[in-house]
C-alpha positions in Angstrom: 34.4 -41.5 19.4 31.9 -38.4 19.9 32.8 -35.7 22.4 28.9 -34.8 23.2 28.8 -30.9 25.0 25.5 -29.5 26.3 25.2 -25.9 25.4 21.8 -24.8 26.4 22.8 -22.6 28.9 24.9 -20.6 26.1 22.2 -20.3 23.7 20.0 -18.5 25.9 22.5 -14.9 25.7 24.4 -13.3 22.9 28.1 -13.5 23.6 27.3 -16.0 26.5 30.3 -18.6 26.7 31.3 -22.1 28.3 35.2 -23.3 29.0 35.2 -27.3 28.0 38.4 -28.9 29.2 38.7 -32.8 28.6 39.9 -35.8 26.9 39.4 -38.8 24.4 40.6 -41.9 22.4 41.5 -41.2 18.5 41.9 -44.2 16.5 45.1 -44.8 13.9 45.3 -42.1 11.4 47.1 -42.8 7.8 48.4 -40.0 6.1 49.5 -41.3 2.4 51.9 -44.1 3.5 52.7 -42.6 6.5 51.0 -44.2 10.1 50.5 -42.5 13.1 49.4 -44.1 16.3 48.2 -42.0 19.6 49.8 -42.5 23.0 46.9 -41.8 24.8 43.7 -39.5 24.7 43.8 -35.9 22.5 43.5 -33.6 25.3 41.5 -29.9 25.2 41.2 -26.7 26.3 37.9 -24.7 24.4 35.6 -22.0 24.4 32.9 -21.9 23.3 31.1 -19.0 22.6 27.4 -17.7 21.3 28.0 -15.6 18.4 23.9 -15.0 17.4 24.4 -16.9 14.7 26.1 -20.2 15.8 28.5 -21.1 18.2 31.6 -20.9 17.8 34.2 -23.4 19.2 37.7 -22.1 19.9 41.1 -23.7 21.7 44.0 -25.8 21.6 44.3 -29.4 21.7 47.5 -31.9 22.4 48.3 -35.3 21.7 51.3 -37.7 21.4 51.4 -39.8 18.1 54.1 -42.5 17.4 55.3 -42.9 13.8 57.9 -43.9 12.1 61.4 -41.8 10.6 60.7 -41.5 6.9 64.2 -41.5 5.8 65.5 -45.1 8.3 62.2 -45.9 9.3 62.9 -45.7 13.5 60.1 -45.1 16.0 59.7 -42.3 16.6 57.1 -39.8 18.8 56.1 -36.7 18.3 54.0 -34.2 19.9 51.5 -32.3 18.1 49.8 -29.0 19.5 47.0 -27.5 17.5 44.5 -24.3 17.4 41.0 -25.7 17.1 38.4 -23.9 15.6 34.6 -25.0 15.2 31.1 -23.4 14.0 28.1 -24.6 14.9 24.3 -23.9 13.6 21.1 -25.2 14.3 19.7 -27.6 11.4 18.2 -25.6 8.6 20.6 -22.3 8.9 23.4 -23.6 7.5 22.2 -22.4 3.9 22.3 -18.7 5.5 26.4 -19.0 5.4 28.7 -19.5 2.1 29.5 -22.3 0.7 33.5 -22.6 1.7 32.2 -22.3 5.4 33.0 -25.8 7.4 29.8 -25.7 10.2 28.7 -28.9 12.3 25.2 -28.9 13.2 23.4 -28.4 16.7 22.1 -31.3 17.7 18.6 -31.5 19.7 18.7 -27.3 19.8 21.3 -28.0 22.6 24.2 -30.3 22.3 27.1 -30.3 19.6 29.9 -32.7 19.3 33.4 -31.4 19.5 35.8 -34.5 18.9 35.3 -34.0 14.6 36.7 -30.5 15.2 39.1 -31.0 17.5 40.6 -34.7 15.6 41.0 -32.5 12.5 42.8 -29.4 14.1 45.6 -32.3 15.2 45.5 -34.1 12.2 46.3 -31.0 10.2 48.8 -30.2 12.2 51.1 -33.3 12.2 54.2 -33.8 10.4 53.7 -34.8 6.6 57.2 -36.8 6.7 58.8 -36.8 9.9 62.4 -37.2 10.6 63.4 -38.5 14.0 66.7 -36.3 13.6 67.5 -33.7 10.3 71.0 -35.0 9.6 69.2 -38.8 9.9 71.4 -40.2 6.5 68.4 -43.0 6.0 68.8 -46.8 5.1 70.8 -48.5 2.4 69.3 -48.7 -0.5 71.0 -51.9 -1.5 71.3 -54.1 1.7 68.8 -51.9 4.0 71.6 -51.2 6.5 70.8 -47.8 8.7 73.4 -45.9 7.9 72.8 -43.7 11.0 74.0 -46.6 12.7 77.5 -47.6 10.3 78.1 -47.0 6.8 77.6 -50.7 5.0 80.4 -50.7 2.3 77.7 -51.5 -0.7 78.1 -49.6 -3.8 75.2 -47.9 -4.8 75.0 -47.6 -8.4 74.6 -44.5 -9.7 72.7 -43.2 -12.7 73.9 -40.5 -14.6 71.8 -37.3 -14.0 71.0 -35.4 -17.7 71.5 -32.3 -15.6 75.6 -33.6 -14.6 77.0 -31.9 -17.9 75.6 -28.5 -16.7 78.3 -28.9 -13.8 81.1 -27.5 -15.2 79.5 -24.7 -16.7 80.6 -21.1 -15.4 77.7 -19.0 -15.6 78.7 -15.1 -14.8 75.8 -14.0 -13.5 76.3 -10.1 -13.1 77.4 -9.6 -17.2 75.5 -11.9 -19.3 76.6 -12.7 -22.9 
C-alpha cells in the first residue's frame, strides 16, 4: 500500500526539510519458513531532508508482528523498532550515483513514496528465528508433545555422533606433543 508524500516545498532550498509522522497496513511477510503477521499499521517518524542531490529520507518506524516460537511453535508477538533510511532522485539522475546505491525515484518532480523504504527497514529488522522464551526446550520429536509444558516419557533414539569418540580425549592445550 503506497505511502504518497508531497515534497515540493523541500525541493525549492538546499538543506530545506519536512517531519512526516504517520501510519499504514503491511501485508503478511514470509521469511524462509517463518510467517509473520502485523497487529496493526507500521507506524513512523521521518525527515526528510534536501540534500542537492536527492532527498534523503531518514527515521524510525515500529510495528507489532505475530509469529510463531521456532523451537514449540507457540504464538508469539514481537515488537520490531527500525532505523529507516531512503534516497530519492528525480528520473534520469540516478545513473550519476554508483551502482550499490539503493534510490527510489521522484515521482511527478514532487512526490516520492515512503512505505517501500520504510517496509524494508522493519523487515530487516525482525527476528530470523524467534524464540518466545531462550530456555523454550521445543516439542517432542517423536509424539510432538511441548516439552515446555511436561516432559512426554518417549525415547528419542539417538544416532551416534562420529565426533563421540573424540570425547574422552584429554587434549593439554598449553604443552602440545
Amino acid at each position: 500500500m503506497p505511502y504518497k508524500v508531497e515534497i515540493r516545498s523541500i525541493l525549492e532550498s538546499l538543506s530545506a526539510s519536512r517531519e512526516v509522522s504517520g501510519s499504514f497496513g503491511v501485508p503478511d511477510v514470509a521469511l524462509g519458513d517463518q510467517s509473520y503477521r502485523f497487529n496493526g499499521p507500521v507506524e513512523f517518524d521521518i525527515t526528510l531532508t534536501n540534500a542537492g542531490a536527492g532527498v534523503v529520507a531518514s527515521g524510525t518506524a515500529h510495528a507489532f508482528v505475530q509469529t510463531s516460537c521456532v523451537r514449540c511453535l507457540c504464538d508469539l508477538a514481537v515488537e520490531v523498532e527500525a532505523e529507516v533510511e531512503g534516497f530519492y532522485v528525480r528520473p534520469g539522475n540516478a545513473d550519476e550515483f554508483p551502482e550499490e546505491q539503493e534510490v527510489e525515484f521522484i515521482a511527478d518532480d514532487s512526490t516520492i513514496d515512503l512505505e517501500p523504504a520504510i517496509t524494508q527497514s522493519i523487515v530487516v529488522e525482525m527476528p530470523f528465528a524467534p524464540l518466545h522464551d531462550p530456555e523454550c526446550r521445543g516439542i517432542c520429536p517423536v509424539c510432538g508433545g511441548d516439552l515446555n509444558v511436561a516432559e512426554c516419557g518417549c525415547a528419542v533414539d539417538r544416532h551416534p555422533s562420529p565426533f563421540d569418540s573424540l570425547k574422552g580425549l584429554d587434549l593439554d592445550v598449553e604443552n602440545p606433543s
